[in-house]
N, C-alpha and C positions, 0 to 999 in steps of 0.2 A: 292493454296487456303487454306483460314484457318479455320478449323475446331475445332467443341464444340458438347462433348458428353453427353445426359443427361442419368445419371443414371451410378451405378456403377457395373452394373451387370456382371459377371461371364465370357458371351459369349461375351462380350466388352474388358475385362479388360485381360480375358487370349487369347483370338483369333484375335480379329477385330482390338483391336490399336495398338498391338505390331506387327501385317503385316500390317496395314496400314503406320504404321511408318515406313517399309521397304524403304516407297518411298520418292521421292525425287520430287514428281508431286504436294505434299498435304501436309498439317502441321496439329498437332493437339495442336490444342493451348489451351483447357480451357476442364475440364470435371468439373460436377456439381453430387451433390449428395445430402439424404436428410441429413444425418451427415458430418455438414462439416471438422470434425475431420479424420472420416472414407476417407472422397475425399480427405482432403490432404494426407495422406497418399499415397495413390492409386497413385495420380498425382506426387508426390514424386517414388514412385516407378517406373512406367513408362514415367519417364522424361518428364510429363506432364508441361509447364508454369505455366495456371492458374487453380486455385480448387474455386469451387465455393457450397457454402451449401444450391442453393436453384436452380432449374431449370430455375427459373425465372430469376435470377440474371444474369445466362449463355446466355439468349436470348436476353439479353437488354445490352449485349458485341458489340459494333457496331463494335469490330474488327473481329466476326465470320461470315464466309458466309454460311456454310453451316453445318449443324447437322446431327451427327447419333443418332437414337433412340431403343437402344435395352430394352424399360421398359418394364415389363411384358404385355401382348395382352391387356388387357382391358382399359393400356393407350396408347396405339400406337397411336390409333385415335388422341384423346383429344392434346396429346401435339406435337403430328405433325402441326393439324391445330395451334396451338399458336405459334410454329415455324414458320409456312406462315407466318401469323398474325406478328411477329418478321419480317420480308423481309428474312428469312433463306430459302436458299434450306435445303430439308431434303432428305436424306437414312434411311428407318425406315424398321427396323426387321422383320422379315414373322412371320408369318401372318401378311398381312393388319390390318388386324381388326378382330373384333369376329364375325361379319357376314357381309353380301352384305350392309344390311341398315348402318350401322355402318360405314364401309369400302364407300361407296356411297358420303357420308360428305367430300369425301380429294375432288371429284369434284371441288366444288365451292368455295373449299377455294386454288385450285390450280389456279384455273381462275382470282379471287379476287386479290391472291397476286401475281402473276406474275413468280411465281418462282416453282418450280422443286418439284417432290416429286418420289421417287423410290422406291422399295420396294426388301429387302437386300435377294436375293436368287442366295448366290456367286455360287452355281456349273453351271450357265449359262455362267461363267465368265472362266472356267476353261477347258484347250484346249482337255482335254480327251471328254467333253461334244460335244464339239464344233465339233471336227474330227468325233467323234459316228454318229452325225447330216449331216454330210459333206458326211460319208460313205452310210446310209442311201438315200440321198437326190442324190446322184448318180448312184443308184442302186445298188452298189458293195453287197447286199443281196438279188439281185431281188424287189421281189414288200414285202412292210412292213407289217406283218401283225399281231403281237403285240408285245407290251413290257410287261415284267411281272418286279417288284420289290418289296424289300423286304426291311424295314428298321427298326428295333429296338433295342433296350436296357432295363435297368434293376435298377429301382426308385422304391421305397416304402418310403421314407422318406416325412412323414407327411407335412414337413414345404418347401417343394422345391413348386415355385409355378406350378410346369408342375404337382404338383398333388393337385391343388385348383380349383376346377372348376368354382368357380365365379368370378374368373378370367381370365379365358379360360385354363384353365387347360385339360390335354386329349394329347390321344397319335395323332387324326387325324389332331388338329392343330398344335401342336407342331412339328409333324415331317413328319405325312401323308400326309403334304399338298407338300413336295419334291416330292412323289410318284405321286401327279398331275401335279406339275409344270413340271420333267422328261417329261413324255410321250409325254404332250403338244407340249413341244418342241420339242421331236424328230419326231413328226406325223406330227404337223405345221400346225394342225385346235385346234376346239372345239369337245368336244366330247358329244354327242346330248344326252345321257341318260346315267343315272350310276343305281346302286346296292348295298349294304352292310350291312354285319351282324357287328352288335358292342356286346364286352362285356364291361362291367361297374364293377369297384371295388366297394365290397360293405360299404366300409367305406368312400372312397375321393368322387365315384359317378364320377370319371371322367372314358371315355373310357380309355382299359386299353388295348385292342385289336380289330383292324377294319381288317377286308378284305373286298373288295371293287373290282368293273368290273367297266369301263368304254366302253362303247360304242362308236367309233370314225364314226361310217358310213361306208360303203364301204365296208364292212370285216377289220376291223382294230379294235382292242380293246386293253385294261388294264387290268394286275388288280395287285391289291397291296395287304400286308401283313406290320400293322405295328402295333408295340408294345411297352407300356411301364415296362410292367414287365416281360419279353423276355429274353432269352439269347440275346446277343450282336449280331447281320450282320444286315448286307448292302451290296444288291448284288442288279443287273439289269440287265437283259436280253433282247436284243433286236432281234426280230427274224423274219426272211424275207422265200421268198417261196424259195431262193437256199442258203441261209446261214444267220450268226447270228454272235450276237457281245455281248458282256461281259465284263457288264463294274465292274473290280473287288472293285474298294473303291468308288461307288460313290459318297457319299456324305462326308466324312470325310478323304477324302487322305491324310496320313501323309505328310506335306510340306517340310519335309527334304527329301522323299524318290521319284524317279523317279512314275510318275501316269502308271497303266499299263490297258490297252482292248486289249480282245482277241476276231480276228475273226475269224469262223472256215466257212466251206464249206458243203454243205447238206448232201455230201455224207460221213461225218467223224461224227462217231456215238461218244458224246462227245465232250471234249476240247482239247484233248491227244495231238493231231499235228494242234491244232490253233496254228493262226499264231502270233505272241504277239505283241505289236506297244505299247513302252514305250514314255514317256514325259517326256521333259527336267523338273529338279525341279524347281515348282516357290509354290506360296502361291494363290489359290482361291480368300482369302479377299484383300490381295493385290490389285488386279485384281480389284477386283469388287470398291477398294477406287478410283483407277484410270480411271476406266470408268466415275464413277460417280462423280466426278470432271471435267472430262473433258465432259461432258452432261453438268454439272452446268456452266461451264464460256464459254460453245456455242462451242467448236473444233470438239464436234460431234453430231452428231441428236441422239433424245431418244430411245433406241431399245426397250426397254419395261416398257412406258409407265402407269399411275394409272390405266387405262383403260383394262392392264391385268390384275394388281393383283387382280382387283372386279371381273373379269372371273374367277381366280383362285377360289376366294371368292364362288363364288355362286357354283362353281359344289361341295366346300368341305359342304357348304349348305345342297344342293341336297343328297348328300354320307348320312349327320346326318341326314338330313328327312326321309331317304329309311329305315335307320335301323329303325327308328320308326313307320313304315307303312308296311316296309318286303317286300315291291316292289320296283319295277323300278320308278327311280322319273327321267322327264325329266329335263333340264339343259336350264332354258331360258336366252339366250345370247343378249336379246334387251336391 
């Protein structure tokens, strides 16, 4: 399948096409950018084909079938649906969109044009996820009864858009929204009410630190920790009424280095003598180019669907309403 990226951004150009390109399932044949001096280059660099200096130019390529869309949040929407609109399946970068209403639009234009639309959240794709899910879902921790994580870093640069808020700038869509997609998946519902304190920088005005509780029902809950001007981790904890699991990189595993979780057992106070369960090396984006390729030309059915990423949508919604209200906001899943 051949592929055309619009935009030359950063998490494209150093992550997503150089392990896409690992594979031998998918081509990337065309990237577009708005300098097309700047795209040749890029495409020159990464043994890209064709460079194109306008997005537009890239979708009216009848030889692409499918697009990835890493542009900043506020266009994900916008030129996803013009990629439908093009006949392109698309892979477009997390967040969906900057909210439910917004994110709601890929519906009918996924209906309209017939074709695919995914939304790019590789650690689903990555088998230390997958196992954590596997171990859970067999009991091997007893019955589930939360996951706690933790994810941030450390940005103050004016000009980066993750600190532009009118562009969706902030640390809970940028990154918090991993700390809901996780649990989701390891729990395997919705989670009916959430909670959260937000701080806000006083010059960008974008959050700058959320912690957040999710409510799953049942006795099952979340809760997160994420930041953008933080020291650096990413940890996640998953934890059962006879043992628990640790997943040590989860969102950013180096792809050269084996992935590691550790399970320990209730009665071992700590990690000391968990038990460790590494992963052969592969690359998360990889992964995730070859699913969704093979979602796109029909070898496999959709695992998840637009129809998640507007759940994801609506409870990180619900998270930024609660802080503005300082209660529990429910999470309406109709």
């Amino acid at each position: 399948m051949k592929w055309g990226v619009i935009s030359t951004a950063n998490i494209g150009t150093a992550k997503v096409i150089p392990a896409m390109q690992q594979s031998d399932k998918l081509e990337i044949l065309a990237i577009a950018g708005r300098d097309l001096e700047k795209t040749r280059e890029v495409a020159e660099n990464l043994r890209i084909p064709r460079a194109y200096g306008s997005y537009e130019e890239l979708l009216a390529d009848p030889s692409i079938e499918a697009v990835y869309n890493p542009l900043p949040n506020h266009l994900h929407v916008e030129w996803t649906i013009k990629a439908l609109e093009a006949g392109k399946h698309v892979l477009c970068e997390k967040p969906i969109g900057m909210n439910t209403e917004d994110a709601q639009r890929l519906l009918d234009a996924r209906e309209k044009s017939g074709k695919q639309v995914l939304e790019a959240f590789m650690v689903r794709h990555h088998p230390q996820w997958k196992h954590a899910q596997e171990l859970v879902a067999s009991g091997q921790i007893g019955e589930l009864t939360a996951v706690q994580s933790i994810f941030t870093y450390h940005n103050t640069d004016p000009s980066n858009v993750r600190n532009k808020k009118d562009i969706g700038g902030g640390g809970l869509l940028d990154i918090g929204c991993y700390c809901i997609v996780g649990p989701r998946y390891i729990v395997g519902r919705e989670p009916v009410r959430v909670v959260s304190l937000m701080d806000k920088d006083p010059k960008f005005g974008t959050d700058r630190l959320v912690s957040g509780m999710l409510d799953f029902g049942s006795g099952v809950q979340a809760s997160f920790v994420c930041g953008t001007q933080s020291a650096a981790v990413q940890r996640v904890h998953i934890l059962g009424t006879e043992g628990r699991i640790e997943i040590v990189m989860p969102y950013n595993p180096v792809p050269e280095n084996p992935a590691v979780i550790r399970v320990g057992t209730q009665k071992q106070p700590g990690f000391d003598e968990a038990r460790e369960i590494t992963f052969p090396v592969c690359n998360h984006y990889t992964l995730q180019g070859e699913t969704a390729t093979a979602i796109f030309n029909g070898s496999i059915e959709v695992d998840y669907p637009i129809e998640d990423a507007i759940n994801n949508m609506k409870i990180l919604d619900s998270l930024a309403r609660s802080a503005r209200t300082g209660s529990w906001e429910m999470v309406d899943h109709k």
